[in-house]
C-alpha positions as a Markdown table, in Angstrom:
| # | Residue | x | y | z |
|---|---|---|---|---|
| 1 | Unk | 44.1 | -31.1 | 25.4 |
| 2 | Unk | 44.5 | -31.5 | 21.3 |
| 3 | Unk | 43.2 | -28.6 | 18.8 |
| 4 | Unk | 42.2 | -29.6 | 15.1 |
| 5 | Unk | 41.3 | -26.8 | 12.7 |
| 6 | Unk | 38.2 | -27.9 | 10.7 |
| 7 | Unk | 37.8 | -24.6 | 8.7 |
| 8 | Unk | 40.5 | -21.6 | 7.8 |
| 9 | Unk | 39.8 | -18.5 | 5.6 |
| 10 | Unk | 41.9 | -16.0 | 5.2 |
| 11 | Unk | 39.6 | -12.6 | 5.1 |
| 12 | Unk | 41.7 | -9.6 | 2.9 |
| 13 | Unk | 38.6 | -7.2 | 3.7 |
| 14 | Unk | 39.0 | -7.2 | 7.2 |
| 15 | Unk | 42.7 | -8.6 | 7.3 |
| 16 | Unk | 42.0 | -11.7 | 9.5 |
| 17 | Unk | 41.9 | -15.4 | 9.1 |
| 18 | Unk | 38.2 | -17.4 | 10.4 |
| 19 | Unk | 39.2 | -20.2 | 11.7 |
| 20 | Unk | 36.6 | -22.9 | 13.1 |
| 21 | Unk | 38.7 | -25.3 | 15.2 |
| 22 | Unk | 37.7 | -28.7 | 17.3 |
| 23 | Unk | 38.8 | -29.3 | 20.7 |
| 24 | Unk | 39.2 | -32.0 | 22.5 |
| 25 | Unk | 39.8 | -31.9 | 26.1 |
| 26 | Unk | 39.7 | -34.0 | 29.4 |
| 27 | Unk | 37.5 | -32.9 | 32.8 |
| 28 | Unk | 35.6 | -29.6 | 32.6 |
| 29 | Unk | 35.7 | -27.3 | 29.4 |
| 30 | Unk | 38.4 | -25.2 | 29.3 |
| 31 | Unk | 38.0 | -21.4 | 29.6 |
| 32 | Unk | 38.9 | -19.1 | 26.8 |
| 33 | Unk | 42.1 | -18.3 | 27.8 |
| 34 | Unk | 43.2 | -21.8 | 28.0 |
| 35 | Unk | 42.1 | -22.3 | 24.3 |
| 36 | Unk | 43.9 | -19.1 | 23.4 |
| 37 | Unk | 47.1 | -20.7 | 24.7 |
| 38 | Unk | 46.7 | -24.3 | 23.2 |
| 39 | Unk | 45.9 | -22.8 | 19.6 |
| 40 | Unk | 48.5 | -20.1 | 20.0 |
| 41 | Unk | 50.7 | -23.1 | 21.0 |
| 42 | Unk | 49.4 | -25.8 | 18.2 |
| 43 | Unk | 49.3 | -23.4 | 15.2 |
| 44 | Unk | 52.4 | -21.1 | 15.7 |
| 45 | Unk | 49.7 | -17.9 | 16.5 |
| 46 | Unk | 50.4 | -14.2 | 18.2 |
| 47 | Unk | 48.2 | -14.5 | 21.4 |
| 48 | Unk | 47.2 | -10.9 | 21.1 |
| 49 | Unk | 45.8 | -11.0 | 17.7 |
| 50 | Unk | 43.8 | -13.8 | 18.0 |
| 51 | Unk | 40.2 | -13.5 | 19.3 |
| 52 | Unk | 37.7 | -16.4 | 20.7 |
| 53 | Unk | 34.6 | -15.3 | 18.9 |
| 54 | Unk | 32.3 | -18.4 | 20.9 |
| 55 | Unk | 32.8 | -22.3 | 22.0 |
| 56 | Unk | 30.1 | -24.8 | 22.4 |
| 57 | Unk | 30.8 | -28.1 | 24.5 |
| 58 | Unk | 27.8 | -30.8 | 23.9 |
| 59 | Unk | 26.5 | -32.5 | 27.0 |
| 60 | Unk | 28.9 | -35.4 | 27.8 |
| 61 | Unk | 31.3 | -34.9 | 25.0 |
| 62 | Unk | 34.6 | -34.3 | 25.7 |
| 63 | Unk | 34.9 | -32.3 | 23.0 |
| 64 | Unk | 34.1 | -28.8 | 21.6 |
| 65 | Unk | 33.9 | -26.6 | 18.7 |
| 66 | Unk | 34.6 | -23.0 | 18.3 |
| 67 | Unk | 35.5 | -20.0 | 15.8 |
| 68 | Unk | 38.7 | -17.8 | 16.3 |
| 69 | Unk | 39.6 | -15.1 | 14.4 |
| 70 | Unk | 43.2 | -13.8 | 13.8 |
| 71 | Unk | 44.1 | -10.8 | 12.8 |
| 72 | Unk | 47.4 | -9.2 | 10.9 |
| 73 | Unk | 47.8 | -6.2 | 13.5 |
| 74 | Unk | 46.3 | -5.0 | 16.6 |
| 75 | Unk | 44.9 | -2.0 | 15.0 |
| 76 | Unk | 43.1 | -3.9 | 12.8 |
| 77 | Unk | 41.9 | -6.4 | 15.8 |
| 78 | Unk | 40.7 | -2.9 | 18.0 |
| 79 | Unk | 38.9 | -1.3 | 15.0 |
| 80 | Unk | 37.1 | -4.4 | 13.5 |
| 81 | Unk | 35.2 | -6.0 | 17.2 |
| 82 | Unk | 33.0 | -5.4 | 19.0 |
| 83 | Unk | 34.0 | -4.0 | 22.3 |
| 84 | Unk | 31.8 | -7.0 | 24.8 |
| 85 | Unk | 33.7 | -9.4 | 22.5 |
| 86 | Unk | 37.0 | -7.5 | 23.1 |
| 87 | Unk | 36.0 | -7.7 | 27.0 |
| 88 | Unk | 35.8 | -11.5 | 26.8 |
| 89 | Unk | 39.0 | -12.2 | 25.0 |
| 90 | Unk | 40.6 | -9.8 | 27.8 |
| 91 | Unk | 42.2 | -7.0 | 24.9 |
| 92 | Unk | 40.6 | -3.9 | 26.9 |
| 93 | Unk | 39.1 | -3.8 | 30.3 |
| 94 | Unk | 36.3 | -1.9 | 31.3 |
| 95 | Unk | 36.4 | 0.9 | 33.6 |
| 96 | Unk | 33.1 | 1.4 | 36.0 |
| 97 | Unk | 32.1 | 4.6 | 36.5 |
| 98 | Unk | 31.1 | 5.8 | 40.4 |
């Protein structure tokens, strides 16, 4: 699997870089917590500040596009999203009430 970032803006507001990265990749897409690893690999990022916002995989193509957001510190990360987005990217986990 190789990672290319297309797009990177750093965000002072929100203290985060956007990134909007390419990836392409053998066999089935991979899940988010693949990507996490091979751009946390590829570009020297923290794992737990970095957030898969969404990934879209063409029909066919071996190859998909996404945006990723990194923040500076976790408390910026857990104030900042959204809590379904926070769910996906595995930072909290939900606890059902009986």
């Amino acid at each position: 699997m190789k990672a290319e970032i297309v797009k990177d803006v750093f965000n002072p507001l929100l203290k985060r870089r956007e990134i909007n990265f390419r990836l392409i990749f053998d066999g089935a897409q991979p899940s988010r917590d693949e990507t996490k690893r091979v751009l946390s690999a590829t570009f020297d990022l923290d794992p737990d500040l970095l957030i898969i916002e969404r990934m879209r995989a063409e029909f066919g193509k071996r190859e998909a596009t996404g945006y990723a957001k990194v923040y500076e510190t976790k408390d910026a990360l857990l104030t900042t999203e959204r809590k379904h987005i926070l769910r996906r990217n595995n930072q909290i986990t939900e606890e059902k009430e009986v």
